[in-house]
N, C-alpha and C positions, 0 to 999 in steps of 0.2 A: 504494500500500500504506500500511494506516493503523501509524506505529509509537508505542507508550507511551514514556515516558519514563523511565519506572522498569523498572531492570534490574540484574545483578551479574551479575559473572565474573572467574574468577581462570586465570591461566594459570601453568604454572610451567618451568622448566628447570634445569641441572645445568652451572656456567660453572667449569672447575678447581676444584672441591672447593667452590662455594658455590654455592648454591640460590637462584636467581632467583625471584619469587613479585610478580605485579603480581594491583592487585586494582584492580578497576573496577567503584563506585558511581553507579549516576545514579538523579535524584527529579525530579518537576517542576518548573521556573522558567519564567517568562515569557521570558527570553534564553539565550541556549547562555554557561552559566558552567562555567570550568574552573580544579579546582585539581590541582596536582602534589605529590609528596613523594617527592624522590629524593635519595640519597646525594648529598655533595657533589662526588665527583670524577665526579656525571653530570648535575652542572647545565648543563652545555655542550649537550646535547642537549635538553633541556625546552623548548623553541621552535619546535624541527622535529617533537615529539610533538603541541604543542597544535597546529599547523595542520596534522599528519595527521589528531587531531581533529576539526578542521572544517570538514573534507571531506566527513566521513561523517553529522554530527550537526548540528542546527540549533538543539535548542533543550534545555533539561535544563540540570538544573547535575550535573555530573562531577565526581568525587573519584576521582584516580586516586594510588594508591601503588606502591611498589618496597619491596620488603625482600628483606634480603639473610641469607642464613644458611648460615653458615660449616658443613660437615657434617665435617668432621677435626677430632680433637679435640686436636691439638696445636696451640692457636695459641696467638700471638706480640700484641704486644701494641707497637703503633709509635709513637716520638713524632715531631708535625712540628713539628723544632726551628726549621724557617723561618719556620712561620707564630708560635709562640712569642715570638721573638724579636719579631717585627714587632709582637706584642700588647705584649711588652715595654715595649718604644720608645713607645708611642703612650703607655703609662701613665705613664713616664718625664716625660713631654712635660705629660700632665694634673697630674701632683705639681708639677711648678715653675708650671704657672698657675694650677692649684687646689693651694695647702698642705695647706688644711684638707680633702681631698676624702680618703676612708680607703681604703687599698689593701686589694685584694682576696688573698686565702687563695690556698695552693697548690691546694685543691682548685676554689675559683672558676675556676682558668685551667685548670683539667685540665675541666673541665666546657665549657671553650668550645668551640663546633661546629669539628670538624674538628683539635683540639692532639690528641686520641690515638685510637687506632682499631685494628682489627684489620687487616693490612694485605689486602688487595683487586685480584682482577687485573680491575680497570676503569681501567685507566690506558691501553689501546691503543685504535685506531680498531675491531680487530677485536671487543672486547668490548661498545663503545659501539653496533655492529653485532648482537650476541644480543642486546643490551636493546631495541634498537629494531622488531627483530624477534619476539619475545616479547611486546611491545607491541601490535604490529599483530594477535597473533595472539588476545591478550583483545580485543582491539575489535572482532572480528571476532565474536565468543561474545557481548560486549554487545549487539550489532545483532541478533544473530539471536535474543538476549532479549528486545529492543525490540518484533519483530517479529510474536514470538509471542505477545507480550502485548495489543501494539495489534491485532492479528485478533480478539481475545478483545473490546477492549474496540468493537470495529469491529461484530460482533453482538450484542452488550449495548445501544449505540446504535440500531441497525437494527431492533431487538427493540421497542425503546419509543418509535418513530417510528413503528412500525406500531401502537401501540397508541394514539398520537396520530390519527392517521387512521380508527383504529374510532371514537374518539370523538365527533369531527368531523361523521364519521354519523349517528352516532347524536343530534348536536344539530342536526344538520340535517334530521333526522326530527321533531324536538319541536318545531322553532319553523316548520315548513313552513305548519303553520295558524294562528301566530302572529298573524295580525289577526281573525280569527274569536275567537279568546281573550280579546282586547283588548274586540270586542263584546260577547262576553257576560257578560263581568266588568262592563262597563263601565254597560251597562243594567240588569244583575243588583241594583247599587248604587243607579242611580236609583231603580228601581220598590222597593226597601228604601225610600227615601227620600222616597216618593209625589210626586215630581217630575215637572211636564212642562215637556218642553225643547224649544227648534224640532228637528224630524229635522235638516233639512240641517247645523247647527249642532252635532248628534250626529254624526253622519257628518265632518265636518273635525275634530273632537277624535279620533275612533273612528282617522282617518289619519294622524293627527301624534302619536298614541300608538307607533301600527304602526310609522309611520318611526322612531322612537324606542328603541324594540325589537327593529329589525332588526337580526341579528347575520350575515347575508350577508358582509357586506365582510371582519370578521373570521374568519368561517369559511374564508372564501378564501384569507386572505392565509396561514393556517398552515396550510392545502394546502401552498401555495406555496412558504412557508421551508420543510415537511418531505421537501417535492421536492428544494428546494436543498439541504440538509442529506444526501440520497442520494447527491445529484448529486458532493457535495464530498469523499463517504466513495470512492465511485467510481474519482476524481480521482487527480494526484500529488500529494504531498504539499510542503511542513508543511502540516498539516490542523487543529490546535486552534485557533490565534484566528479563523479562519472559522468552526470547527463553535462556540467561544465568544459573536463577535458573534450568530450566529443564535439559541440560546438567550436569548440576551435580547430577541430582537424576538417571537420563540415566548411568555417571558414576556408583554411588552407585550400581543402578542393576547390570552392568556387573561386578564387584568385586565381587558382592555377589554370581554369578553366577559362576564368576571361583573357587571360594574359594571351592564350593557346586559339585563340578565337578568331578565324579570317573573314568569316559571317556575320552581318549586322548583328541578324536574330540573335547566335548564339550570346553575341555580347550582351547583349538585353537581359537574354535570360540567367547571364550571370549575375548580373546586377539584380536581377528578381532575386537570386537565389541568395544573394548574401543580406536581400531585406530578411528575406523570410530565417535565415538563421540567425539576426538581429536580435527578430522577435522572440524569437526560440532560447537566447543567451538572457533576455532580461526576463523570461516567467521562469528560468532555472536560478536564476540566482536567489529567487524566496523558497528553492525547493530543498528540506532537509536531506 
C-alpha cells in the first residue's frame, strides 16, 4: 500500500476536569523526523511515544503536540517553590563568579518553564496511561490519513505512467521508418546540391545516420523503468526513493531521446514526455 506523507489528526479526551487534545502534523522529508511538545511533568514518556512512532512511520517529518485545557473555571494557580529555589541557588552561584552579570526580574523567574502553573492531574502512572493512549489513538487517524492520501497519489502516478507508455507508441510509430527518412532527406539535399556521390559511399553514410537516430534502446528502456515503477506501486512499501531514483532515469531517457531526435514529432514528444515525468517527480516526492 502506497502511503503520503502529508497528513493531520487531532484526537481529544476528558482526564478530571482537563481536556487532553494531541495534534499530529506530518509533511514530506527524506528521513522519519520527529518533534514532541509536551507538558513538562510528561517528558518522562516522550521516548516511548517516539519509538511507538517508529513502528508505524518510516519517513515524514512529524510535529506532534499535547495541550492541555483546564475546563473548571475555578482554578488555582501553583508555585514550584523547589524548583524556584534551585533557580535561586544556581543565580546565587553566577553573582559571586559573575559580579557584573545583572539579575533577572521577579517576573523573568515567574516566566521560567515549569516555576508556576495551573496544577495538573498528570502526576500518576495512570494518567501518563490516557496520554499514551490518546496518543496511539491520533496515530492511528494519521495512518489512515496517510493512507488515503497515498491511494490518491498511487492513481495520479499510474494515470501518467500510462500516459508514458501511449507515448512511447506513438514514437515508436514515427521513427519505425526512420532510415527511409534518413534516405530521403539525405538525397533530397544532394540532388538540391547537383552532386554525384559513389552509391555505396551513400549507403554507409545513409546507415550510420540511421544508427544515429535510433531511438530503440531508449524507447525500451522506459518501457522498462514504467514496468518497474508499477511493479514498485504494486509492492510493500516505503515506496518514494525507488519511485524517486526511477524518475530520474525516466528523465535521463527522455533527454536522450530528444537529443537523438531528426523528426519534429519525435522532439515534441520528448518534450511531452519529460512534462509528464515532471508530474510524476512532484506526486512522489509526498510519497513514503
Amino acid at each position: 500500500m502506497v502511503n503520503s506523507m502529508t497528513a493531520f489528526a487531532r484526537a481529544q479526551s476528558n482526564l478530571s476536569g482537563v481536556q487532553l487534545t494531541w495534534e499530529l502534523k506530518s509533511v514530506n522529508h527524506r528521513f522519519l523526523e520527529t518533534q514532541f511538545r509536551l507538558p513538562e511533568p510528561l517528558r518522562a514518556i516522550e521516548h516511548g511515544l517516539r519509538e511507538t512512532l517508529r513502528k508505524h512511520l518510516k519517513r515524514g517529518k512529524v510535529d506532534c503536540s499535547l495541550r492541555l485545557d483546564r475546563q473548571s473555571t475555578d482554578t488555582a494557580v501553583e508555585l514550584n517553590r523547589p524548583l524556584l529555589l534551585q533557580i535561586l541557588g544556581v543565580l546565587e552561584q553566577i553573582k559571586r563568579d559573575a559580579p557584573e552579570a545583572g539579575a533577572p526580574s521577579t517576573m523573568d523567574l515567574l516566566r521560567w518553564p515549569g516555576v508556576i502553573g495551573e496544577p495538573t492531574p498528570l502526576d500518576d502512572d495512570s494518567s501518563s496511561e490516557a496520554v499514551e493512549d490518546l496518543f496511539e489513538e491520533a496515530l492511528t487517524m494519521l495512518i489512515d490519513h496517510r493512507n488515503r492520501e497515498g491511494a490518491q497519489l498511487s492513481l495520479a502516478v499510474t494515470s501518467r505512467l500510462d500516459e508514458i507508455d501511449s507515448l512511447v507508441t506513438q514514437v515508436k510509430s514515427l521513427t519505425a521508418s526512420i532510415g527511409h527518412e534518413v534516405q530521403t532527406k539525405l538525397k533530397a539535399r544532394l540532388h538540391d546540391l547537383t552532386l554525384q556521390v559513389d552509391q555505396s559511399r551513400l549507403e554507409q553514410e545513409i546507415a550510420l545516420l540511421a544508427q544515429r537516430a535510433d531511438v530503440a534502446e531508449e524507447l525500451d528502456r522506459l518501457s522498462i523503468h514504467v514496468e518497474e515503477a508499477r511493479s514498485i506501486l504494486r509492492g510493500p512499501g516505503p515506496h518514494g526513493r525507488r519511485l524517486d531514483f526511477l524518475t530520474q532515469e525516466l528523465n535521463r531517457e527522455a533527454n536522450t531521446l530528444g537529443a537523438k531526435s531528426v523528426l519534429p514529432a519525435t522532439s515534441q514528444k520528448s518534450v511531452d514526455l519529460k512534462v509528464i515525468i515532471e508530474q510524476i517527480r512532484e506526486q512522489v516526492q509526498n510519497i513514503e
